[in-house]
C-alpha positions in Angstrom: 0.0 0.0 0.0 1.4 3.6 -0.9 0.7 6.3 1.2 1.2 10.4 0.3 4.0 11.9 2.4 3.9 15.9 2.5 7.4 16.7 3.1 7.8 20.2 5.1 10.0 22.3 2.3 9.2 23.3 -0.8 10.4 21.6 -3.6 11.8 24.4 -5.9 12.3 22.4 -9.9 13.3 25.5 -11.3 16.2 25.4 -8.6 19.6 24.2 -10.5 23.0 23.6 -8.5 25.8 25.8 -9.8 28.2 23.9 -11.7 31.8 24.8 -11.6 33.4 26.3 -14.8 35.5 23.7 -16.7 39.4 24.2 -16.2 41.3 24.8 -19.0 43.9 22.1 -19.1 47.1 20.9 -21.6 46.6 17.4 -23.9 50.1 16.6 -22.2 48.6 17.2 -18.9 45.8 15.1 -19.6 47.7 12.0 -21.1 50.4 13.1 -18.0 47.3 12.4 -15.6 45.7 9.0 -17.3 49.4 7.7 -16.9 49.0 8.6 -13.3 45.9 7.5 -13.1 46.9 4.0 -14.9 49.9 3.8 -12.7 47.7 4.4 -10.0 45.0 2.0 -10.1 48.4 -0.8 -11.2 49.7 0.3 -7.6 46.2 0.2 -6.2 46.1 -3.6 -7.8 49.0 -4.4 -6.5 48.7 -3.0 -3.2 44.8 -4.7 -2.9 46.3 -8.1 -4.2 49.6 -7.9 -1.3 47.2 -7.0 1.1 45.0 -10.3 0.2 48.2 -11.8 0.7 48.8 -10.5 3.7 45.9 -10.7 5.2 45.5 -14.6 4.2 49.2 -15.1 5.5 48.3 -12.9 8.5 44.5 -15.6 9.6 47.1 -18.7 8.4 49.2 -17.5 11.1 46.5 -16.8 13.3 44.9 -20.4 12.7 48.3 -22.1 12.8 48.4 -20.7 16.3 45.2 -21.7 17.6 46.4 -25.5 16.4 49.5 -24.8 18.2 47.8 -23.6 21.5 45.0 -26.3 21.3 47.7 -28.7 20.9 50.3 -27.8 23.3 46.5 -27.9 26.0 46.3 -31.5 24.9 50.0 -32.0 25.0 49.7 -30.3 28.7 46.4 -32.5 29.1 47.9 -35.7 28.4 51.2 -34.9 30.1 48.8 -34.5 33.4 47.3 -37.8 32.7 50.5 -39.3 32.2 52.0 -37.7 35.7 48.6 -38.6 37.4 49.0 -41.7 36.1 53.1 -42.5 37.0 51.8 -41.4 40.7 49.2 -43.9 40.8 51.7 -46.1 39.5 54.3 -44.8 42.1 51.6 -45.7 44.9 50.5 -49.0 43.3 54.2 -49.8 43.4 54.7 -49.4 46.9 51.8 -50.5 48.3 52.8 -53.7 46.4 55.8 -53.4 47.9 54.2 -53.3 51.2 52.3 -56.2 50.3 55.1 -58.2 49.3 56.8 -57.6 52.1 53.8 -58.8 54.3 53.2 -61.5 52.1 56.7 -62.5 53.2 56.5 -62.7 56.5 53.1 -64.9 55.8 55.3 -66.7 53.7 57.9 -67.3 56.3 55.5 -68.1 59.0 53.7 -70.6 57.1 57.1 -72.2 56.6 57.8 -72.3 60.3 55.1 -73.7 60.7 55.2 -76.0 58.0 58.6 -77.3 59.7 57.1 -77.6 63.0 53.7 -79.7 61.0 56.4 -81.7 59.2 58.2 -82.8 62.4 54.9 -83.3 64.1 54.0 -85.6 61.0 57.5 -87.7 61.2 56.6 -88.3 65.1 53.2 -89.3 64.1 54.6 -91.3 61.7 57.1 -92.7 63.8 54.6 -93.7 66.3 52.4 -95.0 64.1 55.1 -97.7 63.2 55.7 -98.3 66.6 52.1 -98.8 66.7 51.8 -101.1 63.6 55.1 -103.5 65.0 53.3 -104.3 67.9 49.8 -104.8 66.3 51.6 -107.2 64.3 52.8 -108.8 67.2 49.8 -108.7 69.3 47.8 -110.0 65.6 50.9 -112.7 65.2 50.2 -113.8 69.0 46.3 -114.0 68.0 46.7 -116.3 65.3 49.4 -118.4 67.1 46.5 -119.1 69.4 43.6 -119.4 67.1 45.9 -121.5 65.1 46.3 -123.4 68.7 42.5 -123.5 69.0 41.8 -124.6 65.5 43.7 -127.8 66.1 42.2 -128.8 69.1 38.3 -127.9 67.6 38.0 -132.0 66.0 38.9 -133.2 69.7 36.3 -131.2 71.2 34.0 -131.5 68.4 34.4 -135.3 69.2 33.3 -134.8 72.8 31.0 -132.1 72.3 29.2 -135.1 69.3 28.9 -137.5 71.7 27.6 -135.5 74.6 25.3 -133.5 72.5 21.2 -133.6 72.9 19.9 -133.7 69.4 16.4 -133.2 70.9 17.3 -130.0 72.8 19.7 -128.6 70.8 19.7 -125.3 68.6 19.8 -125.6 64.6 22.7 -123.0 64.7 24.7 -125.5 66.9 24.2 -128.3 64.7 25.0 -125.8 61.8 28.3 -125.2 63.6 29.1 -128.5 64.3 29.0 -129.3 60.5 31.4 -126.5 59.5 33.8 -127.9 61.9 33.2 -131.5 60.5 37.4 -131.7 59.9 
């Protein structure tokens, strides 16, 4: 939409701005200053085009030295990591030293006690072949005299048949009679 604005002069068209008489000048002058002028704008072109240069030299500086500082923080980064990391190390190192050390005297202990297991073992050991001579013994004594009985059982099975009741008598005895039966 378009709307009238009433501006508060007054608007003069008859109203011409005075124009400057022209300056007489040379044809040498005037080739003198299109050389200049040439020359000029060739220095302007050069100067525009070195300061392009300059400029992109001057942010390729500028970026190379952000790299730089965001590398030298993660250079600074990983170099805390790594110290942080050597003294965790450090204390892993001696508290496994420590624990070596107590692992050690376990160690030690154990054996000493070991030894004194091992000599109780050898004395149990001892004893026990002490114990299994004279079993052997006593058991060799046993069978001398169950060998002793043995040979006397037909003799007393003899008297034992002619004395027994076979109306009285158990199964189980007649049973054992028969296994004796020599």
């Amino acid at each position: 939409m378009v709307h009238l604005i009433k501006l508060p002069f007054v608007i003069d068209p008859t109203y011409l701005p005075d124009i400057p008489d022209p300056i007489p000048v040379s044809i040498e002058e005037v080739d003198s200053l299109k050389e200049t002028i040439v020359r000029l704008e060739k220095d302007k072109e050069s100067l525009e085009h070195s300061l392009y240069d300059t400029t992109y030299k001057n942010n390729q500086v500028s970026y190379d030295l952000e790299q730089r500082d965001k590398q030298l923080l993660e250079n600074r980064e990983e170099l805390q990591a790594e110290r942080s990391k050597r003294q965790k190390t450090l204390g892993g190192l001696f508290s496994t030293e420590v624990e070596f050390k107590n692992i050690n005297k376990k160690l030690k202990e154990t054996q000493a006690k070991g030894q004194r297991w091992k000599r109780s073992w050898d004395l149990d050991v001892w004893e026990q072949q002490e114990r299994t001579e004279a079993w052997r013994i006593e058991h060799s004594n046993m069978a001398d005299f169950a060998n002793n009985l043995v040979r006397d059982v037909p003799r007393m099975y003899k008297r034992v048949d002619s004395v027994a009741n076979f109306r009285n008598t158990p199964q189980e005895v007649f049973e054992f009679i028969r296994l004796c039966d020599v």
